[in-house]
N, C-alpha and C positions, 0 to 999 in steps of 0.2 A: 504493500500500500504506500502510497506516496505521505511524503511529511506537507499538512497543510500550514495556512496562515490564513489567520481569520479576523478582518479586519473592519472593524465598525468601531462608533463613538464610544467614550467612556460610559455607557450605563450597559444595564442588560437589553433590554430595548427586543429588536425584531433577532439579535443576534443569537438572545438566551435559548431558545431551544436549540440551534444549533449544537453553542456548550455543553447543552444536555445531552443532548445525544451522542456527542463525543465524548461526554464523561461517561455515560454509561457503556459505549460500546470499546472503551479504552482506547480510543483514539488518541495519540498525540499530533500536537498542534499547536501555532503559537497563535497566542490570543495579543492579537495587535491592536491597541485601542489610539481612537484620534480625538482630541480634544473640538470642541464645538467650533471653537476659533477660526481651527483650521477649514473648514467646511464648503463657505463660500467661495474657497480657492481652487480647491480638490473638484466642488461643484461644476465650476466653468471649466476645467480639464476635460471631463468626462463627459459634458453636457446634458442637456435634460430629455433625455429619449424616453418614452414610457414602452413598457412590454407587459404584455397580460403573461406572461409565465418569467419565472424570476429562475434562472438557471446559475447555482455556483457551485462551480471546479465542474462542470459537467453533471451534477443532480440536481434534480427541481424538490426544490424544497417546501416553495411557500406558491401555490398557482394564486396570484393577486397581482394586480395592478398598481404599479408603484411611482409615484413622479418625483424627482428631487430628493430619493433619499437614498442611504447607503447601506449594505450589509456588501461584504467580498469576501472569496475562502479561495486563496492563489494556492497552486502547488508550492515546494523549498523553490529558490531559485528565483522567482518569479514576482513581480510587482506592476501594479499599476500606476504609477506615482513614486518619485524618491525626491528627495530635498536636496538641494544644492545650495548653500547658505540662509539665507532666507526664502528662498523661493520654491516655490512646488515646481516641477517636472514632469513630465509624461515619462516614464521607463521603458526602455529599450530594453528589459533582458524578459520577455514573457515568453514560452517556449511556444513553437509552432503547432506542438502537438496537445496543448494546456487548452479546455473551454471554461470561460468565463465570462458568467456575465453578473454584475452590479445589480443591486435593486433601483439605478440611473438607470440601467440601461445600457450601461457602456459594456464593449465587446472585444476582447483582446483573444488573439490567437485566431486557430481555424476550430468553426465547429464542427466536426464527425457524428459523433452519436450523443443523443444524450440518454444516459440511464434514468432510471425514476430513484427516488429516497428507498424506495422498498428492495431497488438492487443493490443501494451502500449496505444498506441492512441487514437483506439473506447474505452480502458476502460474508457478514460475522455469525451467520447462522443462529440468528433470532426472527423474533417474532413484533418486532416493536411497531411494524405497519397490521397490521392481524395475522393471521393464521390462512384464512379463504378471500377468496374474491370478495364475498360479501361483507365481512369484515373491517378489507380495506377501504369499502365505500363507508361504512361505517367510521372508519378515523378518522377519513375525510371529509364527512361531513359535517363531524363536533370540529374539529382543526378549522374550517371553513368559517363555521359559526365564531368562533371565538374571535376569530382574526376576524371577518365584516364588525364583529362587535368595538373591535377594539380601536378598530381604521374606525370609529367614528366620531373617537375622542377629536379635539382641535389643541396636539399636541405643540404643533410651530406656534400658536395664536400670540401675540405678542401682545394683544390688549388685555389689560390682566383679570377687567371686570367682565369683558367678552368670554373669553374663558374660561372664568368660575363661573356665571350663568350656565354655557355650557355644559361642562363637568357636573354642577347640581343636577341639570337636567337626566343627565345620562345614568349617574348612579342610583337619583331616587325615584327615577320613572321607570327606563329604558331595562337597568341593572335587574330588577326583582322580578320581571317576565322571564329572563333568558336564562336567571339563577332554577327560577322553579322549576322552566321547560328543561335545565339539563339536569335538575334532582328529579326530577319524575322519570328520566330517562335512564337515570343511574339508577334508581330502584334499589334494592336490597343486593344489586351486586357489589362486587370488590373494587371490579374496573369498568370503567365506561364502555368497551368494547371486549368480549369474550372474557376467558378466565386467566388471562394476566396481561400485565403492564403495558401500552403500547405509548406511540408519544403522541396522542390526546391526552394522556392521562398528565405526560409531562408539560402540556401545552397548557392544559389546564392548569396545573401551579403556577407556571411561568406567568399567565393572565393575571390569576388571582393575589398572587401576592402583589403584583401594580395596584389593582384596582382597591385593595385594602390599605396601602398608601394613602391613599385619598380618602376612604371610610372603611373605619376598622371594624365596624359591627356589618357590613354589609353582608356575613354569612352566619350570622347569629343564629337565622332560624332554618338555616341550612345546614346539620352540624355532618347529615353523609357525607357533604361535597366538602366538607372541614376536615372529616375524615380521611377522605381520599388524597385531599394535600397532603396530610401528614403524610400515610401510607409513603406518597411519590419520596417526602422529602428525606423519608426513613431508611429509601433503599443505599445502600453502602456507598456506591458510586454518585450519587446524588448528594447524599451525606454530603461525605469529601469536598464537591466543589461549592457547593452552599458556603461551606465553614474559608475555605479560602478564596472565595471568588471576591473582587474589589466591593464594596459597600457605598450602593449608590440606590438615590433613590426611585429611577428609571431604569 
């Protein structure tokens, strides 16, 4: 397997399941974070292309529509950008045979094939997309939900009281349909999909710990889907990155 670099802003953000899934599947990888600063620069480099499928290192990860933001995971060797004193660059060393694409959009290398998440997956000989076909529509369809949930925050908004209206809106209207419709779906099981862990289950802590940033009683009367956090957080490899991953509050 190739050594990745996986590179998005300093929080957990769009990048955290990723991690997840690299901590669980013991992937090593360097976790490259870039400061907000830097953004607007990195931005105009890359420019602003939208793609309804978000392809990186050659796996689809995330099927959404993205405009203006970032997640990248480059093979060793390989960059899309290096610094030169003060100044950002485009990099010359991204290999011929490397597919990459940005949640911008931007496209370095040649693309051949692209494998789905569920081939990085079976190569380590689990089960973390489901088990069956049906299944995997099933992860994909909580993964799906969460994510339109979560794109509807107005996380750039820079007007502070546009914003918090916003955010109010979404936690104590929007929040308590989607909490009930996925506990009524979880039911008396363990895991959201079949009879163990997949990365729904992981996508859903990734979610929920965000959105209890904001309101910490939001799963109060939810204590399965409380439950099930724990569960993800308890697993050994989850553990681990939890406890050392940087502490931020996105």
């Amino acid at each position: 397997m190739p050594n990745y670099k996986l590179t998005y802003f300093n929080m957990r953000g769009r990048a955290e399941i990723i991690r997840y899934i690299f901590a669980y599947l013991d992937i090593n990888y360097e976790d490259h974070r870039i400061e907000q600063a830097d953004w607007p620069e990195i931005k105009s480099i890359l420019g602003n292309v939208t793609t309804s499928t978000t392809v990186i290192a050659g796996f689809v990860l995330l099927k959404i529509t993205i405009f203006g933001k970032m997640t990248r995971l480059a093979t060793a060797g390989t960059d899309v950008w290096k610094r030169r004193g003060n100044k950002l660059e485009p990099s010359a060393t991204a290999s011929d045979s490397m597919t990459m694409v940005s949640f911008s959009g931007a496209f370095v290398g040649s693309v051949t094939r692209l494998p789905t998440l569920e081939t990085l997956i079976a190569v380590h000989g689990c089960n973390l997309s489901g088990k069956t076909d049906l299944e995997q529509c099933q992860v994909d369809a909580i993964v799906d939900t969460l994510d339109d949930f979560m794109s509807r925050f107005p996380w750039a908004e820079k007007k502070k009281d546009v914003k918090e209206k916003m955010f109010n809106e979404l936690l104590t209207c929007d929040a308590p349909i989607l909490l009930q419709d996925l506990d009524t779906y979880l039911g008396k099981k363990e895991w959201f999909v079949g009879n163990s862990v997949t990365w729904a289950d992981f996508y859903w802590d990734v979610c929920s710990t965000t959105l209890l940033a904001f309101k910490s009683d939001l799963l109060d009367i939810h204590p399965r889907l409380v439950t099930l956090q724990r569960k993800v957080q308890a697993i050994p490899a989850i553990a681990d990155w939890i406890q050392r991953r940087p502490q931020t509050k996105l």
